[in-house]
C-alpha positions in Angstrom: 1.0 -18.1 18.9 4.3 -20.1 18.3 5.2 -21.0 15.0 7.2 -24.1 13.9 9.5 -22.8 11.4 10.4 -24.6 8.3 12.5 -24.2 5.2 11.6 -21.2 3.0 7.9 -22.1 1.2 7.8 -20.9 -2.0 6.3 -17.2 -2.3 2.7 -16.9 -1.6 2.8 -20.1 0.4 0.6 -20.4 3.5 3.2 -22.6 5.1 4.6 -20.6 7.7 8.9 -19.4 7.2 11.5 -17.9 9.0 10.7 -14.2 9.1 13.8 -13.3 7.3 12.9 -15.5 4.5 9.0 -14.0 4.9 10.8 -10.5 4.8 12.4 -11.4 1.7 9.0 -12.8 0.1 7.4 -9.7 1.1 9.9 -7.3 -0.6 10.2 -9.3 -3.6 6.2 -9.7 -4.3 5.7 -5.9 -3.3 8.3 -5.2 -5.6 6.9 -6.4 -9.0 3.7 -5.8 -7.8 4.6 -1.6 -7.8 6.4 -2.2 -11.2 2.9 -3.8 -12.5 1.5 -0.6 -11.3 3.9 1.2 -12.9 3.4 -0.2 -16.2 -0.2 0.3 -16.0 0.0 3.7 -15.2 2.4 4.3 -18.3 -0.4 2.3 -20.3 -3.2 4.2 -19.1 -2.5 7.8 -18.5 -5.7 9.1 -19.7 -8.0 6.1 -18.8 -10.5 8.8 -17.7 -12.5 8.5 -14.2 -15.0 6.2 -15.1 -12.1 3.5 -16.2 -10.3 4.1 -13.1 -13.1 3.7 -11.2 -13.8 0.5 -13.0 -10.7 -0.4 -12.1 -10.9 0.3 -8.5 -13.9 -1.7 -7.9 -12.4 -4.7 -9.5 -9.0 -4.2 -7.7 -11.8 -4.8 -4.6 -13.6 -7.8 -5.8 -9.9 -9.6 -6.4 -9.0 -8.7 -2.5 -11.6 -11.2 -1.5 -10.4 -13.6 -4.3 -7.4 -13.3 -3.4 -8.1 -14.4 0.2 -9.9 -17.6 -0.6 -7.1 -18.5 -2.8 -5.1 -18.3 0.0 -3.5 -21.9 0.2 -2.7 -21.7 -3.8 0.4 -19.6 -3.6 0.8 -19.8 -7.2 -3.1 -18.6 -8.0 -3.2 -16.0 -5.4 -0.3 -14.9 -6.2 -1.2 -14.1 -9.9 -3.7 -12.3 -8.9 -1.9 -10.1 -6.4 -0.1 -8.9 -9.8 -3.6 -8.8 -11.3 -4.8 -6.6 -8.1 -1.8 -4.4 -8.6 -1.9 -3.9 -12.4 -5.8 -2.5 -11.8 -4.7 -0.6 -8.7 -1.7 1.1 -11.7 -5.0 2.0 -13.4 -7.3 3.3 -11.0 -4.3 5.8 -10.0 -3.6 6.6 -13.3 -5.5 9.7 -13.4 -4.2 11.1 -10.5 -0.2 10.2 -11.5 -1.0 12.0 -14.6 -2.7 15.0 -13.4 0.1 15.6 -10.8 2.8 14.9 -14.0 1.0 18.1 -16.0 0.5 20.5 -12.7 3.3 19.4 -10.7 6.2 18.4 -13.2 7.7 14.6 -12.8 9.9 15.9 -10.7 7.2 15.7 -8.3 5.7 12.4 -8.9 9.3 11.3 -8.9 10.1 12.5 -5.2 7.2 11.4 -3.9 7.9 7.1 -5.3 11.6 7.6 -3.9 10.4 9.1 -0.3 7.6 6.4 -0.6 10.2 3.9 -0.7 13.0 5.2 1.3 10.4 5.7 3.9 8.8 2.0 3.6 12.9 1.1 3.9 13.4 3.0 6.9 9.9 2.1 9.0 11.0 -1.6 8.4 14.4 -0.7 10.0 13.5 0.5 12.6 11.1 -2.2 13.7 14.1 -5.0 13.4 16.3 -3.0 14.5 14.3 -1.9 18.1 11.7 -4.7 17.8 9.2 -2.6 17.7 5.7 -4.0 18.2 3.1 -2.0 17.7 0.4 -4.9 16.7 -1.8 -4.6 19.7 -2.6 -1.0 18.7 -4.1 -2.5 15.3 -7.4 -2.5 16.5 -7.4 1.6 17.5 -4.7 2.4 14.7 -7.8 1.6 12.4 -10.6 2.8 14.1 -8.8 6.2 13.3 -8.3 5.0 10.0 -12.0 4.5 9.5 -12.9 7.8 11.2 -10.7 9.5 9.0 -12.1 8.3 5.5 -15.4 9.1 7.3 -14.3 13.0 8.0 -12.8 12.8 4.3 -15.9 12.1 2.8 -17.5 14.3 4.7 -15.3 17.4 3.8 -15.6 16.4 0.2 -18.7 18.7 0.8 -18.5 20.6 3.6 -15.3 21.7 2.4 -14.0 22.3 6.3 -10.8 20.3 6.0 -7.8 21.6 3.9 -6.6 18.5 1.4 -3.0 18.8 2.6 -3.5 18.8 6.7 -5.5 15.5 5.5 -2.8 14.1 3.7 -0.4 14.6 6.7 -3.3 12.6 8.5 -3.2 9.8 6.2 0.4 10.0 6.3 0.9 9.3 10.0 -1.9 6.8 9.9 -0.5 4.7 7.2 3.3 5.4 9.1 2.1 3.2 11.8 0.1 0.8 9.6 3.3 -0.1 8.1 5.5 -0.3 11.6 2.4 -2.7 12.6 2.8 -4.6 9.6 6.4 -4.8 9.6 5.9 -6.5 13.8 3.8 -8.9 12.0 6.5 -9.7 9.5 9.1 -10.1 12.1 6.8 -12.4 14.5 6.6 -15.0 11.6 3.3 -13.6 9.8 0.7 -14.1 12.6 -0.4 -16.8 10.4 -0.8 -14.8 7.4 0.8 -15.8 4.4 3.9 -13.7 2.1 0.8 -12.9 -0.6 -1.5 -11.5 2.1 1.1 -9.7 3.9 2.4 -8.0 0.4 -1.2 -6.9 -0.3 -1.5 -5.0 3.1 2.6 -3.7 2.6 1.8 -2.6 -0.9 -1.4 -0.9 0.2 0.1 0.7 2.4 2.8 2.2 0.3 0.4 3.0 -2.3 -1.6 5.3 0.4 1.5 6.9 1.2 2.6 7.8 -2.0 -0.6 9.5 -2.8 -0.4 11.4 0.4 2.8 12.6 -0.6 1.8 13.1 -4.0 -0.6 16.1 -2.3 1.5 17.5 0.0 4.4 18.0 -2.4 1.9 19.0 -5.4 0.2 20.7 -3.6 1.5 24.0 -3.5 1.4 24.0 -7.6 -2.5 22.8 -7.6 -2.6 26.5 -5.3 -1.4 28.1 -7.9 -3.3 27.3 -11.0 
């Protein structure tokens, strides 16, 4: 699909840009929204599992808002920060936990190899033109099959936690090189909101993975 590019739209806007200036929307939106995170994970460190969960299921409701406010930039926009300050909670626990069994240290790693990594992926797509977007369709079928073998494990127990996390690892890798193509080809119609919900999602996925497979030696040892 060809896009007729215009001056920079204002962020959130479902006006299609330049992909540069969509890149730099992106970044910028995916940005606060991890520092909103942050804050609510330093507000709630001991929300508890039913809050989180709470928190989780509302994080889900505001996806779909979030779509049909689509062509309000400025609404859905404020509720991207909304989604990501209830996302900060729902992870909470799990920051927390991996802060008194792991050491900061840990959790600290894993956010700068999070984004060094997010960095890097986006690099290389601009800088090879990757496109890896016709893949989406398989690249999620694992996905899917893979939260279906997680749950099951859960209580079969057959799956070690960090081989899984390497899974979701590589899964989410490829996620974000797909959603960095989409980026680069203008948005595929998408606009800089949308696109920073999947990027941040993404991230947020990764992070947790790595929060396992570095932490996980120390959960071993308890």
């Amino acid at each position: 699909m060809a896009y007729q590019y215009q001056q920079p739209a204002p962020f959130g806007s479902a006006v299609a840009v330049k992909p540069q200036s969509l890149l730099g929307q992106v970044f910028g939106i995916t940005a606060v929204g991890w520092c909103v995170s942050a804050l609510a994970v330093y507000l709630f460190p001991n929300v508890g599992t039913g809050g989180s969960w709470i928190a989780f299921i509302a994080s889900f409701i505001l996806l779909f808002v979030m779509n049909a406010t689509r062509a309000n930039g400025a609404l859905s926009l404020a509720i991207f920060y909304l989604f990501a300050f209830l996302e900060g909670i729902f992870i909470a626990p799990i920051v927390t936990y991996y802060m008194h069994v792991a050491g900061p240290a840990v959790v600290f790693n894993a956010a700068l190899t999070t984004g060094l990594g997010m960095f890097a992926l986006g690099a290389i797509v601009y800088a090879t033109g990757l496109d890896l977007r016709r893949f989406s369709g398989i690249v999620f079928g694992a996905l899917l099959a893979l939260v279906v073998i997680g749950i099951i494990s859960l209580f079969v127990h057959f799956l070690s936690p960090t081989i899984y996390s390497w899974a979701i690892l590589a899964i989410f890798a490829v996620i974000v090189l797909i959603d960095f193509a989409r980026i680069r080809a203008g948005g595929d119609g998408q606009t800089a909101v949308q696109i920073a919900v999947s990027i941040y999602l993404d991230s947020i996925n990764i992070f947790l993975a790595l929060l396992q497979i570095m932490g996980g030696g120390s959960r071993r040892s308890e």
